[in-house]
Every structure is written in C-alpha cells, then in structure tokens.
N, CA, C and O atoms as a DFTB+ gen file, in Angstrom:
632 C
 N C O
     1  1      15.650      28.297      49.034
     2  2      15.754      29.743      49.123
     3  2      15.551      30.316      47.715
     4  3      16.163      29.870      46.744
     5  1      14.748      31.233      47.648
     6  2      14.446      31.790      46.354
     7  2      15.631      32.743      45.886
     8  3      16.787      32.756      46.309
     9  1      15.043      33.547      44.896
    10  2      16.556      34.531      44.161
    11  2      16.548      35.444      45.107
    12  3      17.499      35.953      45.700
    13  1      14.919      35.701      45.259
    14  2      15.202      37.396      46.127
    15  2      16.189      37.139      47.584
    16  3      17.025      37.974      47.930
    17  1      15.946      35.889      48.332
    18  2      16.507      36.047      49.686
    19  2      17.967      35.437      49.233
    20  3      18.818      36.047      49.881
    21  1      18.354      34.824      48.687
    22  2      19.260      34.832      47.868
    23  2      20.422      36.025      48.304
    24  3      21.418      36.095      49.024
    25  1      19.585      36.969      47.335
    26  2      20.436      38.044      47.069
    27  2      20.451      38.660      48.473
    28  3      21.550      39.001      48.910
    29  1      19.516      38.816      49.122
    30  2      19.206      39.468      50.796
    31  2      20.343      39.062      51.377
    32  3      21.277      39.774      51.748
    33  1      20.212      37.617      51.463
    34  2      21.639      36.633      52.302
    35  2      23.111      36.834      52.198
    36  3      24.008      36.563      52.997
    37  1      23.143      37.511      50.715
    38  2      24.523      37.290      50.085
    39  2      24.944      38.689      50.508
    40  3      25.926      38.764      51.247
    41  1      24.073      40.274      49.979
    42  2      24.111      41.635      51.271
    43  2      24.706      41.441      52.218
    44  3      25.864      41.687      52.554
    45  1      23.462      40.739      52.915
    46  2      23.660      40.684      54.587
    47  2      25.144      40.261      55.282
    48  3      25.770      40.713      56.240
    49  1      25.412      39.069      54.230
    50  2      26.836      38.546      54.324
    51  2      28.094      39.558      54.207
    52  3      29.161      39.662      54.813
    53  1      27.679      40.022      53.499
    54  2      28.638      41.379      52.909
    55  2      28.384      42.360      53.978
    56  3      28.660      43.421      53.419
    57  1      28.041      42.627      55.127
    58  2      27.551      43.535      56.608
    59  2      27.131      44.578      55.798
    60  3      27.714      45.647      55.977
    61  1      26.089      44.530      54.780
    62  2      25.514      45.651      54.238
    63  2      23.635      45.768      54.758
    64  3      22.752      44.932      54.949
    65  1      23.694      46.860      54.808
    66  2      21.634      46.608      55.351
    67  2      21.248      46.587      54.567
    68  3      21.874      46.918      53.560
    69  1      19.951      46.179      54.519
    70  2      18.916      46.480      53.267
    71  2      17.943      47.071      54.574
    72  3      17.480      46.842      55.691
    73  1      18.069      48.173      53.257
    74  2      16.963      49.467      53.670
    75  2      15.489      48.624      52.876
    76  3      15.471      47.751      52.007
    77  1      14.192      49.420      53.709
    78  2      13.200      49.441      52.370
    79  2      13.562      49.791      50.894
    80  3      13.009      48.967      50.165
    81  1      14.013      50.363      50.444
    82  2      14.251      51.009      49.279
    83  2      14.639      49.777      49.100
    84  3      13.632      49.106      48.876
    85  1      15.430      49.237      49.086
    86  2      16.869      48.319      48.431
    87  2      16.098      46.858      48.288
    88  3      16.277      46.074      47.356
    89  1      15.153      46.648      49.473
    90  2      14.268      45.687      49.247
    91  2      14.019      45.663      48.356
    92  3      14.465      44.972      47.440
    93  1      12.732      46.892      48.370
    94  2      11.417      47.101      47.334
    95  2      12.535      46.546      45.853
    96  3      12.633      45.404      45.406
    97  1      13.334      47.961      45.318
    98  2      14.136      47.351      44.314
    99  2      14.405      45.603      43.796
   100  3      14.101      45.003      42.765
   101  1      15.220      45.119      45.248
   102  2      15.409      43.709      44.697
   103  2      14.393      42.737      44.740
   104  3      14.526      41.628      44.223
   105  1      13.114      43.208      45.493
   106  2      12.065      42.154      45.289
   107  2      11.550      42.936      43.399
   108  3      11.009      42.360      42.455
   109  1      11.910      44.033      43.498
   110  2      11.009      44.306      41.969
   111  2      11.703      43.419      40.649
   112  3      11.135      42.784      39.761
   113  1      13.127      43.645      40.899
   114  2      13.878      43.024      39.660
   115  2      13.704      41.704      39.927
   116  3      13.948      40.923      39.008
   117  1      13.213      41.127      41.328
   118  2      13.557      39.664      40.670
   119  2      11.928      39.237      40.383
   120  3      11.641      38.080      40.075
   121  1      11.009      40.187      40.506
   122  2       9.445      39.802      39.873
   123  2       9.446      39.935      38.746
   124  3       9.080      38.981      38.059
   125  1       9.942      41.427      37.985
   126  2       9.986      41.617      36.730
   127  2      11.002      40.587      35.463
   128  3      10.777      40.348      34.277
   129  1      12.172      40.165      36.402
   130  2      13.452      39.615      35.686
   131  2      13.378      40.240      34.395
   132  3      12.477      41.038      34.135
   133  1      14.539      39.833      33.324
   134  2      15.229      40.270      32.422
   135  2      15.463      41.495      32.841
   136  3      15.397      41.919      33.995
   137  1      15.881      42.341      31.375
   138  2      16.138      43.795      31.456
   139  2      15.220      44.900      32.061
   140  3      14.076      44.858      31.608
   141  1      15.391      45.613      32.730
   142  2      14.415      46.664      32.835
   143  2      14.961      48.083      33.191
   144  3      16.020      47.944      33.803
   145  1      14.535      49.762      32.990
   146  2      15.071      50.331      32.934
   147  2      14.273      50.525      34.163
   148  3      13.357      49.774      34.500
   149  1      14.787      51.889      35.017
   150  2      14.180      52.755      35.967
   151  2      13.095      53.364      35.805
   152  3      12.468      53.459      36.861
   153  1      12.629      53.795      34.976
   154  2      10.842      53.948      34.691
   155  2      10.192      52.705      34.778
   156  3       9.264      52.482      35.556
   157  1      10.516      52.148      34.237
   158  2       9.509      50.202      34.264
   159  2       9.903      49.802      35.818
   160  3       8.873      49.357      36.325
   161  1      10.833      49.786      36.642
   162  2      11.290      49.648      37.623
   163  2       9.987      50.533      38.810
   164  3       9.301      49.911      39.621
   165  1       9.931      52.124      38.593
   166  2       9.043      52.718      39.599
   167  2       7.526      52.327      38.798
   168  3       6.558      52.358      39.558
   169  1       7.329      52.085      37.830
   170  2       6.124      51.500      37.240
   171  2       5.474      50.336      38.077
   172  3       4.332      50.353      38.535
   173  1       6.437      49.276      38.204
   174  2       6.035      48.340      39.144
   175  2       5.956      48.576      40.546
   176  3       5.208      47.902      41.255
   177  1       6.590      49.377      40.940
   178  2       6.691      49.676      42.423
   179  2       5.204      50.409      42.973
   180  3       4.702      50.273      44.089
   181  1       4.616      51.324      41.672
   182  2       4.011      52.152      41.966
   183  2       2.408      51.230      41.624
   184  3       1.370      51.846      41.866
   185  1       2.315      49.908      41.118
   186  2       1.573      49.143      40.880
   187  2       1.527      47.962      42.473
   188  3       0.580      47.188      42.612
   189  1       2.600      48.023      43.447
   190  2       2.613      47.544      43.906
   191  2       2.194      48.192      45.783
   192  3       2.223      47.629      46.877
   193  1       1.866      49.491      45.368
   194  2       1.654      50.499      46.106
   195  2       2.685      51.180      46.921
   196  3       2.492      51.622      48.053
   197  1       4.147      51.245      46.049
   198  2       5.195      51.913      46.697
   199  2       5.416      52.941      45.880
   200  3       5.496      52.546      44.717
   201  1       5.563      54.211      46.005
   202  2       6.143      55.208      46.095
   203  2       7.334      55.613      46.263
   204  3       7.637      56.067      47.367
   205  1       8.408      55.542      45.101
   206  2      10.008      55.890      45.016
   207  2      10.335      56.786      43.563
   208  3      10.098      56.612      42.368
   209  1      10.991      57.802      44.359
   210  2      11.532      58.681      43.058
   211  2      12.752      57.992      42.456
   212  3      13.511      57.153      42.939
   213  1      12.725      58.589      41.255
   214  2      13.496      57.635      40.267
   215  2      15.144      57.749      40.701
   216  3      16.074      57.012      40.374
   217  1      15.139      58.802      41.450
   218  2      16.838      59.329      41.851
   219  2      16.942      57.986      42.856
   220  3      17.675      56.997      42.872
   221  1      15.879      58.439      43.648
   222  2      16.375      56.682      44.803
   223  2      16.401      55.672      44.026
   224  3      17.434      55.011      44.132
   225  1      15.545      55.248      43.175
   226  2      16.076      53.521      42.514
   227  2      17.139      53.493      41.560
   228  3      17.356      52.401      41.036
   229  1      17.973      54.639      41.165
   230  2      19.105      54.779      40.451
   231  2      19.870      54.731      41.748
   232  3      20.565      53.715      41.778
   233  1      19.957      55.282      42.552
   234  2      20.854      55.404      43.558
   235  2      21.084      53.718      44.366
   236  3      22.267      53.412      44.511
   237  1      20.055      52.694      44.858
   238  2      20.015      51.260      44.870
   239  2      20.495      50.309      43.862
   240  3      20.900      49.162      44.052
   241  1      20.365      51.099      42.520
   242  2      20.754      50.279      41.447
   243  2      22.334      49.905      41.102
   244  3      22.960      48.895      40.780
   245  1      22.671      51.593      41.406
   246  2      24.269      51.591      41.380
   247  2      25.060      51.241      42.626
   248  3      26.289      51.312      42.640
   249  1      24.279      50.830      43.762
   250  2      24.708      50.325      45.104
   251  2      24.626      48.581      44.511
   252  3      25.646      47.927      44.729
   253  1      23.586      47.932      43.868
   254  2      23.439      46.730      43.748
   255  2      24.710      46.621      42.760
   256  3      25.571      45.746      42.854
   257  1      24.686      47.748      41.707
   258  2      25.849      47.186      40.732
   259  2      27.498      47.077      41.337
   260  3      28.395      46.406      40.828
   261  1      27.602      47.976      42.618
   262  2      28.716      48.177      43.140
   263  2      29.332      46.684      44.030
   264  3      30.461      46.438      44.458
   265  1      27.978      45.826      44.074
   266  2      28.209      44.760      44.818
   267  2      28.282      43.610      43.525
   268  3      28.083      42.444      43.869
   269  1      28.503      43.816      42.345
   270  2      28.306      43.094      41.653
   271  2      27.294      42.137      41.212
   272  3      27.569      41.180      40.488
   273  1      25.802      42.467      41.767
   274  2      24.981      41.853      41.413
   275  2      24.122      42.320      40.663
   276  3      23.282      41.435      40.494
   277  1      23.740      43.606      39.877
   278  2      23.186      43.963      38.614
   279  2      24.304      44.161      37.685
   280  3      25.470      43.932      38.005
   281  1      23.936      44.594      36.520
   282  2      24.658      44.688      35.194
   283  2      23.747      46.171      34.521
   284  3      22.526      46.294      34.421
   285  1      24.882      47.218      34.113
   286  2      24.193      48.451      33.275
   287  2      24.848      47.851      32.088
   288  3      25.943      47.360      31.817
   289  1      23.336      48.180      31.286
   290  2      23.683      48.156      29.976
   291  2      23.234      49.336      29.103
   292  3      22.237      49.943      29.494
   293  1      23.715      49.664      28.194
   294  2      22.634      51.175      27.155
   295  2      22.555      49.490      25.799
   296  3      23.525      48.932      25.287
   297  1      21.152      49.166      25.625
   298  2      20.621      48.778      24.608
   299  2      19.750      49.789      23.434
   300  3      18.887      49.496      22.607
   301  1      20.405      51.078      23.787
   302  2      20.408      51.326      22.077
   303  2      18.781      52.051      22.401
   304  3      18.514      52.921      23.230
   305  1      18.028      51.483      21.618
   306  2      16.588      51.545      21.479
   307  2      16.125      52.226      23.057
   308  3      16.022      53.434      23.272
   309  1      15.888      51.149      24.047
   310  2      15.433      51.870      25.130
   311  2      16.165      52.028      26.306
   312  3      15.678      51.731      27.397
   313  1      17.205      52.435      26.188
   314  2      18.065      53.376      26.868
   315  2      18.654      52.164      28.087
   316  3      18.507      50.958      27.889
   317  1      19.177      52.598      29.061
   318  2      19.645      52.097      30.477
   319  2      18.687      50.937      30.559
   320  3      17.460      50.954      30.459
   321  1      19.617      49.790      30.789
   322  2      18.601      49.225      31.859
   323  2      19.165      48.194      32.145
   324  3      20.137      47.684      31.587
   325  1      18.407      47.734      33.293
   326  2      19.797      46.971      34.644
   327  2      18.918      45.535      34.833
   328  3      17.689      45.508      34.895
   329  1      19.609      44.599      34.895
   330  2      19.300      42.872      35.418
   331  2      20.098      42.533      36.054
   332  3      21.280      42.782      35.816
   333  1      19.611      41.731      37.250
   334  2      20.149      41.335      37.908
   335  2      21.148      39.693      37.246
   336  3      20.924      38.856      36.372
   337  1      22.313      39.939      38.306
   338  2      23.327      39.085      37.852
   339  2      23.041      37.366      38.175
   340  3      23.977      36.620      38.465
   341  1      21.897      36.982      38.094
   342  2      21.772      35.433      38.198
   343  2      21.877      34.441      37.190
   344  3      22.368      33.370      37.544
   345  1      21.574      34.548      36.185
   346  2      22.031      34.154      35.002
   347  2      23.184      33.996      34.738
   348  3      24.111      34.638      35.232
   349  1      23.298      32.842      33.668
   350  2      24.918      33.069      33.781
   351  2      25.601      34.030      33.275
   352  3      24.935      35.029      33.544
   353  1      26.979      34.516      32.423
   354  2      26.718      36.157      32.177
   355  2      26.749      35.976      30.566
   356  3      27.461      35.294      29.828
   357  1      25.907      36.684      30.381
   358  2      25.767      37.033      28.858
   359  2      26.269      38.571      28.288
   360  3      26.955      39.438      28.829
   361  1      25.519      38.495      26.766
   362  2      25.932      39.857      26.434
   363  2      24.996      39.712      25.098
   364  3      24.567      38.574      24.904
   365  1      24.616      40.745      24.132
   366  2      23.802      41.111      23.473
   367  2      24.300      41.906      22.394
   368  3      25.107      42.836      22.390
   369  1      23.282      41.027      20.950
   370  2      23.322      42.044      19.915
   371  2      22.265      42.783      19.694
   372  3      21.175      42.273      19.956
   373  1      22.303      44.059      19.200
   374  2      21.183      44.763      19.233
   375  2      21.419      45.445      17.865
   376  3      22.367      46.194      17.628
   377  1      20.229      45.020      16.800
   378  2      19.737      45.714      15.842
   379  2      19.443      47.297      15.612
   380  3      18.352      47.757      15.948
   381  1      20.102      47.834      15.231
   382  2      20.143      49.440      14.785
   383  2      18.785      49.610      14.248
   384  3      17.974      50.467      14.598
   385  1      18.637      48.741      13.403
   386  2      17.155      48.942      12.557
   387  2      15.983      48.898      12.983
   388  3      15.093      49.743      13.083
   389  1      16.091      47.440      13.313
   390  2      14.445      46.997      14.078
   391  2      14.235      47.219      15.447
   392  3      13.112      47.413      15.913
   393  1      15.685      47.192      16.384
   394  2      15.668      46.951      17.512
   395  2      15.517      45.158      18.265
   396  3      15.071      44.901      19.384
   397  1      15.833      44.553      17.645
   398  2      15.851      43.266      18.382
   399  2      17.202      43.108      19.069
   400  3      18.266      43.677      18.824
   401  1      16.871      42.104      20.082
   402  2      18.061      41.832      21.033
   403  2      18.018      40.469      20.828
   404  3      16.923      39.908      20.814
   405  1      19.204      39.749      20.641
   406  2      19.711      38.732      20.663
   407  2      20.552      38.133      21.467
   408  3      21.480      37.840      20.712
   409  1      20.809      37.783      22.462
   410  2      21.615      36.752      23.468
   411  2      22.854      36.197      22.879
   412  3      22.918      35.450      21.903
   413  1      23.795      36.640      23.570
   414  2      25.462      35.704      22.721
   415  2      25.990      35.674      23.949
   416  3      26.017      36.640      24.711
   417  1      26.447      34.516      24.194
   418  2      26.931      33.239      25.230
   419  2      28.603      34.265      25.156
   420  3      29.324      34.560      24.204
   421  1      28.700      34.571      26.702
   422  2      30.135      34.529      27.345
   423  2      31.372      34.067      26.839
   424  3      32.445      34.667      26.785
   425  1      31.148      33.189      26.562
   426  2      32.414      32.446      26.035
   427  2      33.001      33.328      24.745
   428  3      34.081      33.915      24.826
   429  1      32.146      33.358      23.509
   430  2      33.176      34.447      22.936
   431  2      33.553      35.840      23.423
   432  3      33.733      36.727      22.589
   433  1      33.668      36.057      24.579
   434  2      34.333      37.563      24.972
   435  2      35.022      36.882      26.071
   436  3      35.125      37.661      27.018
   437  1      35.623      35.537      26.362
   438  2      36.409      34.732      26.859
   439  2      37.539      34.683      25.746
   440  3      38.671      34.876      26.189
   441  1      37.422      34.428      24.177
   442  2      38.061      34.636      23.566
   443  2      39.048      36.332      23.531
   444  3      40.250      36.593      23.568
   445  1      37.590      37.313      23.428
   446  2      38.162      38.180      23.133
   447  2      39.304      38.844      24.737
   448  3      40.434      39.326      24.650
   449  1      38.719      38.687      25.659
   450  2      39.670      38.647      26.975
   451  2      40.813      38.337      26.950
   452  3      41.713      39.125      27.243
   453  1      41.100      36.491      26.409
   454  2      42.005      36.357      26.475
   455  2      43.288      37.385      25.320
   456  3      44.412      37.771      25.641
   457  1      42.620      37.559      24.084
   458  2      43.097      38.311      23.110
   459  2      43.614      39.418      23.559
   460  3      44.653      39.618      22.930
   461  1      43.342      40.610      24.664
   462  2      43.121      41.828      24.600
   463  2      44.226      41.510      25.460
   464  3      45.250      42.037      25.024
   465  1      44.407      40.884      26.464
   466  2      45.246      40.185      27.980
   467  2      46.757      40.176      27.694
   468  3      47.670      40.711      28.323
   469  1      46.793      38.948      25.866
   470  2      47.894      38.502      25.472
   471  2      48.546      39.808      24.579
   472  3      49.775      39.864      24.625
   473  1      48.196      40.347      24.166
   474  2      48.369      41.319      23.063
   475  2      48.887      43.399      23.898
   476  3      49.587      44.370      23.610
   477  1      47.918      42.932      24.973
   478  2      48.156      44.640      25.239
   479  2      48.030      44.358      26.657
   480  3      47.173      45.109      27.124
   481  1      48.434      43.730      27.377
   482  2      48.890      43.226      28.767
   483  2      47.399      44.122      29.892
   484  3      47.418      44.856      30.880
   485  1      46.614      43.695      29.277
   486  2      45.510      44.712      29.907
   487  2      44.285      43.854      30.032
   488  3      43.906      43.415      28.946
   489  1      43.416      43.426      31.286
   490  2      42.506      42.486      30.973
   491  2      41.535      42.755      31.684
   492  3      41.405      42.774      32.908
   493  1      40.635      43.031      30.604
   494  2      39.069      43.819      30.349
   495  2      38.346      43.667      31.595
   496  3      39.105      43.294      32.489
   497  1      37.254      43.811      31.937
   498  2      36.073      43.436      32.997
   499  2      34.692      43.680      31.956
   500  3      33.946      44.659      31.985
   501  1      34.599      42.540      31.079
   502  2      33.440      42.486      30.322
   503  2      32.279      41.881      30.901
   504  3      32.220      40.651      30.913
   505  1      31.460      42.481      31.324
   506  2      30.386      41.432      32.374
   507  2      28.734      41.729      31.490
   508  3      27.639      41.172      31.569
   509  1      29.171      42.676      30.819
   510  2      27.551      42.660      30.436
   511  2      27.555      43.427      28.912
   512  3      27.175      44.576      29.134
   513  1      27.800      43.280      27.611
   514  2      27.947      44.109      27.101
   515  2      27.151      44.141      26.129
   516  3      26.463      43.120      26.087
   517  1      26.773      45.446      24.685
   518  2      25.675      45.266      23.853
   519  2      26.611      45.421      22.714
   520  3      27.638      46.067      22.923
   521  1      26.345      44.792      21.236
   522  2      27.207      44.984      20.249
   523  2      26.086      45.589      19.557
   524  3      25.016      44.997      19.698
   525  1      26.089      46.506      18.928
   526  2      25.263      47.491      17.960
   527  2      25.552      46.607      16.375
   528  3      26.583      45.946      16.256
   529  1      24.832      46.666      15.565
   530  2      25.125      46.374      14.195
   531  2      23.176      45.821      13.291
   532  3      22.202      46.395      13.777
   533  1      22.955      44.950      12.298
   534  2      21.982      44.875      12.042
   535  2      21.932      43.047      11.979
   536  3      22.885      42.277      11.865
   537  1      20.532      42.749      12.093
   538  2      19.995      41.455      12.411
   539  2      20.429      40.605      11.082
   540  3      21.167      41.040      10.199
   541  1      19.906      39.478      11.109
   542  2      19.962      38.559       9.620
   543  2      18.660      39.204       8.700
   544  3      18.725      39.604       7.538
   545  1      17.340      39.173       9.690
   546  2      16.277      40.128       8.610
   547  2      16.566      41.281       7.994
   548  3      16.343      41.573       6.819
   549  1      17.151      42.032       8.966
   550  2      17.006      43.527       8.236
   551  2      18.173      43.397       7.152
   552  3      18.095      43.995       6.079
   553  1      19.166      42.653       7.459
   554  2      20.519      42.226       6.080
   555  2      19.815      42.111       5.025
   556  3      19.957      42.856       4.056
   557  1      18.829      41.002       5.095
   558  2      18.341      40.132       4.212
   559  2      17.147      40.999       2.895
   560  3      16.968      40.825       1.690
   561  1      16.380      42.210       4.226
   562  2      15.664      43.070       3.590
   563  2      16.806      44.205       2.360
   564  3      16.434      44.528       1.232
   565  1      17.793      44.498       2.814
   566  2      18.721      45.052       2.075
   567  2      18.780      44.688       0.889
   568  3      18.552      45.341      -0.130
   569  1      19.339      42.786       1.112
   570  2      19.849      42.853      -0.025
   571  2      18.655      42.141      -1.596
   572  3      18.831      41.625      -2.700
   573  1      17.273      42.652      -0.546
   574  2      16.103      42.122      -1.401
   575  2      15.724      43.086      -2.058
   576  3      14.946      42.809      -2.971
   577  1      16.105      44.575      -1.869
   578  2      15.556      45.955      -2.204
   579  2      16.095      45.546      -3.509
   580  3      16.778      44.554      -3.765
   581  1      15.582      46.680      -4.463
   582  2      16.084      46.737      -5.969
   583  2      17.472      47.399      -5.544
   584  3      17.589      47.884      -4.419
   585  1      18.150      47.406      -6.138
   586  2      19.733      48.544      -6.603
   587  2      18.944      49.674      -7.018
   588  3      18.036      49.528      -7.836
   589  1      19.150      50.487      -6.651
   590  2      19.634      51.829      -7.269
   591  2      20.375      51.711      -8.627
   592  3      21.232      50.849      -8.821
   593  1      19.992      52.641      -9.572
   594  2      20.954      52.510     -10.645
   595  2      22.117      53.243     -10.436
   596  3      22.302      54.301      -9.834
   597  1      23.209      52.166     -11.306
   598  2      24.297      53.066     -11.059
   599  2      24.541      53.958     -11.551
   600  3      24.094      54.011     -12.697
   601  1      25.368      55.209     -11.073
   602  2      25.208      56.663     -11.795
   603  2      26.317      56.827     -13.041
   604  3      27.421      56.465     -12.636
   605  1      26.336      57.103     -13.915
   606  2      27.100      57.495     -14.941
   607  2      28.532      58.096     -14.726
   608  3      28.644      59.207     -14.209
   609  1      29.405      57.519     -15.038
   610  2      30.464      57.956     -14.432
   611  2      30.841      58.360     -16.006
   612  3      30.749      57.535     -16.914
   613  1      31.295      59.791     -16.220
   614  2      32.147      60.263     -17.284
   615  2      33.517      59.897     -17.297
   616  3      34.078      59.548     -16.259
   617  1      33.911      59.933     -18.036
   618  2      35.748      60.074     -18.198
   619  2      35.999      60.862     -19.120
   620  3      35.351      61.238     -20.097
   621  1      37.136      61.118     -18.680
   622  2      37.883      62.498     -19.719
   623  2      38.180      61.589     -20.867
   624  3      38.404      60.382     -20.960
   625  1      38.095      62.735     -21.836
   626  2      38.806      62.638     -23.280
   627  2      40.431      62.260     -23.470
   628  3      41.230      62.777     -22.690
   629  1      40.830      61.498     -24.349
   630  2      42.194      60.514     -24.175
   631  2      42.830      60.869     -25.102
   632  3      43.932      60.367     -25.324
C-alpha cells in the first residue's frame, strides 16, 4: 500500500469521507512531498487539470492537520507551508540571512519536553517546529568581514 492510500485507509478508519477535494489535496502532497505552501499546492493541481481555490485547499489542509496528519509550519522566508506527517517528526532551523533550512532530529525537543513537563508541570505538543537564528556560513561570513573601527570614546577630565 502506498502513502497516498495509506493515508485514505487511516480517514476512512476514522468514519471520515474523502471528498474530491481532500483526495486531489492528499494525492498532491504525497506527489510533491516535503514542504509546500498553498500556492505550490493549487500550482500542481492546476498542472494536473484540477481547478481549486486556495480557500478550499486551506480549508482540507486544516481538516488533514486536525486529524493529525499534516504539520503547519511559518518557515520564515516562504511563509506557511504544510507536509504531510510520514516521516518521522522533525523540526527545522531556518537562516534569517540566506534562508536555508536545516533538519534537527526530534529527540532534542524530547529533551526540551521533558524540561518544560518537570519544571512548569505543563507538557508542550511540539510536532513540527522552526527555530529562526543564522547558519554556520553566514556566522562565518561575519566573522570574515573587516571590524569596523572602533569609535573614540572620550573621558572626562580627572
């Protein structure tokens, strides 16, 4: 059984229908896989000779996420965008500068879970998340630039 019927089976199990819409959607994400936002989403649809306004595949998207099988993320650079949950679960750094995305393994926000759990009796639902900050290149470009000179600092008379 492939991903798409997969996911059909696991619905169906759940006494939920799949409409066309909900199809089209989950056959699109699992052609496209990785990230993709709702424009790249009716992009393919509309390459595939379907016709869906963007309100309906937001509206399937947040029905798929309600079943726990996509993930919203805001990556910064290009806005929203949703993958389906087959993978195992990850989470992402994303470069302020350049925009690269980098992959970081579950397990450290297993740490931080347990941390947040023991400390403030409260325990998270981290399933997909993006950490903002800058890459090892763009660091590296920093600290290759010249300095600036430093500015003259006066002091008073003693």
């Amino acid at each position: 059984m492939d991903t798409k019927e997969a996911i059909i089976a696991q619905i169906k199990g759940r006494g939920e229908r799949i409409t066309l819409p909900r199809r089209a959607v989950i056959e699109t994400l699992c052609n496209l896989g990785g990230h993709q936002t709702i424009q790249n989403i009716r992009h393919a649809l509309e390459r595939e000779g379907v016709s869906m306004p963007e309100p309906t595949i937001y509206r399937v998207l947040q029905w798929l996420k309600s079943l726990s099988l996509v993930t919203q993320t805001d990556l910064g650079h290009s806005g929203i965008v949703y993958e389906l949950l087959t993978s195992p679960p990850h989470h992402h750094l994303v470069c302020l500068t350049c925009g690269r995305v980098l992959d970081l393994d579950d397990e450290i926000m297993n740490v931080l879970r347990q941390h947040i759990n023991a400390r403030h009796r409260f325990l998270p639902r981290i399933d997909h998340m993006a950490i903002f900050g800058e890459c090892e290149d763009c660091c590296s470009r920093h600290a290759d630039a010249p300095e600036a000179p430093a500015s003259e600092e006066k002091t008073a008379p003693q």
